[in-house]
N, C-alpha and C positions, 0 to 999 in steps of 0.2 A: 504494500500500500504506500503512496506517495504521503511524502512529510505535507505536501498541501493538501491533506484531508478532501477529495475534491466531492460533491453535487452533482448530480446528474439534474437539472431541471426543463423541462417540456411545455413550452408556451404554446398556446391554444385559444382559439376563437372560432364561436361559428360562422359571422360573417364573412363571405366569399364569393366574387364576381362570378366565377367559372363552376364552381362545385359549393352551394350553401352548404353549410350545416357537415362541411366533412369530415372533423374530430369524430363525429358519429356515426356516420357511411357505416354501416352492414358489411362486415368481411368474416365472412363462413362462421355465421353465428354472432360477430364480436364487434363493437364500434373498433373504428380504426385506431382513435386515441387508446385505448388498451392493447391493441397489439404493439403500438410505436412502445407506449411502459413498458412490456413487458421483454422486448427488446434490449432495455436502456438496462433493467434491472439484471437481464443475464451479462452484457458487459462487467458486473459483477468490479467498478470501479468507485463503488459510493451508493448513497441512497438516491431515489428517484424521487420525484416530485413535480406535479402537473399542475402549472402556473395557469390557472382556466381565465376566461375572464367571462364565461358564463357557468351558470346554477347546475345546467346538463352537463356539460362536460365535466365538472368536479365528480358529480355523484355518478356517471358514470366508471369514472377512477375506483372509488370509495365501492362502489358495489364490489370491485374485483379483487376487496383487498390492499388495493393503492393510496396512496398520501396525494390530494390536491388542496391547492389552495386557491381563492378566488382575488383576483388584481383588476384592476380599474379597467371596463374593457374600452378606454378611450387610451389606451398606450398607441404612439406610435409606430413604434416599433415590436416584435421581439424581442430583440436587447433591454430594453425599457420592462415588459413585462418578468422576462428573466431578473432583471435586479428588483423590481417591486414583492416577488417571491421569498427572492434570497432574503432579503431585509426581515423579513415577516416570520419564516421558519427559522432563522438563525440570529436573533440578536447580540447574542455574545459573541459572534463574528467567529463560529469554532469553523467554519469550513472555507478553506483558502484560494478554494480552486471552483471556479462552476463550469461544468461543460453546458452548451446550449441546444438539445436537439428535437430538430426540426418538428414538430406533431403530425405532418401529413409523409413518414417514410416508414410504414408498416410494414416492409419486407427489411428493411435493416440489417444488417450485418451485425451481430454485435462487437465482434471483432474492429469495424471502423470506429466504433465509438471509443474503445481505447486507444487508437493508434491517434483520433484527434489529441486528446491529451498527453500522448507521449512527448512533445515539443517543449510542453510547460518544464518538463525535469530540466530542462538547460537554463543556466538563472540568467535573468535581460531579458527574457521573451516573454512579452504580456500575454499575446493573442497568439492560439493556434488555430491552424483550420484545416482543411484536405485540399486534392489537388487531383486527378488522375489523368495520366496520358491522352490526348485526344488520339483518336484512330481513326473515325471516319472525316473524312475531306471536308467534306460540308460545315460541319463544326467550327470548323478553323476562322470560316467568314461569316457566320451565324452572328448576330451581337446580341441572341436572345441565349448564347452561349458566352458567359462570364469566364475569360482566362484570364488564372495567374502569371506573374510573371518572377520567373523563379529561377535558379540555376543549380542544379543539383550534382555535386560534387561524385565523382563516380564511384559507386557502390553506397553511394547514400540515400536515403529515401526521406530525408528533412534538409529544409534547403528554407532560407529567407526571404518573403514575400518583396519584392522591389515593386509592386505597382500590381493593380487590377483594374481588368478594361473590357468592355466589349467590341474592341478592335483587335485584328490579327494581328500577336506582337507577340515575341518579339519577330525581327526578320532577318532573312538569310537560313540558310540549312539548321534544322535541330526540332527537339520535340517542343509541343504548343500545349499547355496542361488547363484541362477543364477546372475550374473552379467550383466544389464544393461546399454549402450551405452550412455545412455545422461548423460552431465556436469553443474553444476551451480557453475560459480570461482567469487571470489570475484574479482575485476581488476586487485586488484596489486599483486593476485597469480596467475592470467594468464599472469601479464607482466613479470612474475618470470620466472613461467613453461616456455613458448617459446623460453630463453634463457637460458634454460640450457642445459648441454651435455646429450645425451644417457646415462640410469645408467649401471650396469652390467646384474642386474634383468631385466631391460628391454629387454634388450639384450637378455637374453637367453628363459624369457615366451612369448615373441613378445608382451608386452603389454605395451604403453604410461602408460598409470597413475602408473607404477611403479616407474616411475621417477621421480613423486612427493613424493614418500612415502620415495624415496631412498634419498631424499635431505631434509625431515624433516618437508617436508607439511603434514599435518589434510586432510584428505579425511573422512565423514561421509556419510553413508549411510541409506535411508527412503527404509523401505518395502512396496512394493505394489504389488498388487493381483495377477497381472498377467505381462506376455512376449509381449510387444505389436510386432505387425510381421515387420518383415524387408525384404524389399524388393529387395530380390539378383538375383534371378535366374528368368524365364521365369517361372516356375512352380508358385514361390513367387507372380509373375504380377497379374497370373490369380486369385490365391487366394483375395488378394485385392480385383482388379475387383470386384469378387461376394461379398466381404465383405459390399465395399460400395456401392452396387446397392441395395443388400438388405437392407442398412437404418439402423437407429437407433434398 
């Protein structure tokens, strides 16, 4: 167990343009919020907790045996509702580490969700996140595809976040790395991050985590194998569905 005692915490809302109400979507029996916890809890790197910002998805938690808690549902952010959590479950500040994951990845790995925190063990590194190889072409000029821009030392699979973009970058020959959704902050660069202003970069790529890098935070990035799927749209649901019916 790491000396930063870490959190696993899972923000959640049912408001959603593309899929309402999908912490609770129906997957083979289960709202989908329960299978992402139950994911989070076999990573087996700290307690779970599901940061709701509605009545149903807590008690959906709580029926399965799981710890939720209910946060303001006018957060901006994720980020914002993960720290309104932390604050709430932990006043004596015993947990030093929160990883942040995602509510809509119910086929999860759990195995990714420890490899997001393994970056934190190096001290200087506030923010970790994932990263994996792009493979198909298309991807590479997508801008609805978020790459990091990283350089990874050979035989390394943690490598230092320089920039994230929805442009093809970097250029010239080499690998292009998809960008990955999940967070692991240290506390007190999530008590940072929350209160700071929108940067410019952020502003103009639509992307949060540029607003750490614009104010001089360590973002490190762990390579892993594969895209775990995200569940947006109706199509996404069904894919799930058969993902987890069919098992291991």
């Amino acid at each position: 167990m790491s000396s930063l005692n870490p959190v696993i915490v899972i923000p959640a809302r049912l408001p959603a343009t593309r899929l309402p109400n999908k912490p609770l979507a129906d997957i083979c029996g289960e709202p989908m919020i329960v299978h992402v916890w139950r994911r989070s809890v076999a990573a087996g790197i700290g307690p779970v907790v599901v940061a709701a910002a509605d009545p149903e998805i807590a008690d959906a938690i709580k029926a399965h045996g799981g710890t939720a808690v209910l946060t303001d549902p006018d957060h901006p952010s994720g980020s914002d509702r993960v720290w309104e959590a932390l604050e709430k479950i932990d006043p004596e500040r015993q947990f030093g580490a929160v990883v942040n994951v995602q509510g809509d990845l119910p086929t999860l790995d759990p195995a990714i969700i420890r490899a997001v925190f393994e970056p934190l063990d190096q001290p200087g590194v506030d923010i970790s996140t994932l990263v994996a190889e792009i493979e198909l072409e298309e991807e590479r000029t997508n801008p609805n595809v978020v790459k990091a821009v990283c350089g990874f030392a050979p035989g390394s699979r943690i490598a230092r976040a320089l920039y994230f973009t929805r442009a093809t970058c970097p250029s010239g020959a080499g690998p292009h790395y998809h960008h990955i959704g999940l967070y692991a902050y240290r506390r007190e660069a999530l008590a940072r991050f929350v209160v700071l202003p929108q940067g410019v970069l952020e502003r103009r790529e639509k992307l949060e985590q540029l607003r750490a890098l614009e104010n001089g935070m360590r973002i490190d990035c762990a390579l892993v194998d594969t895209v775990p799927l995200g569940v947006d749209t109706p199509a996404d649901l069904e894919r799930a569905r058969a993902l987890i019916a069919a098992g291991p």
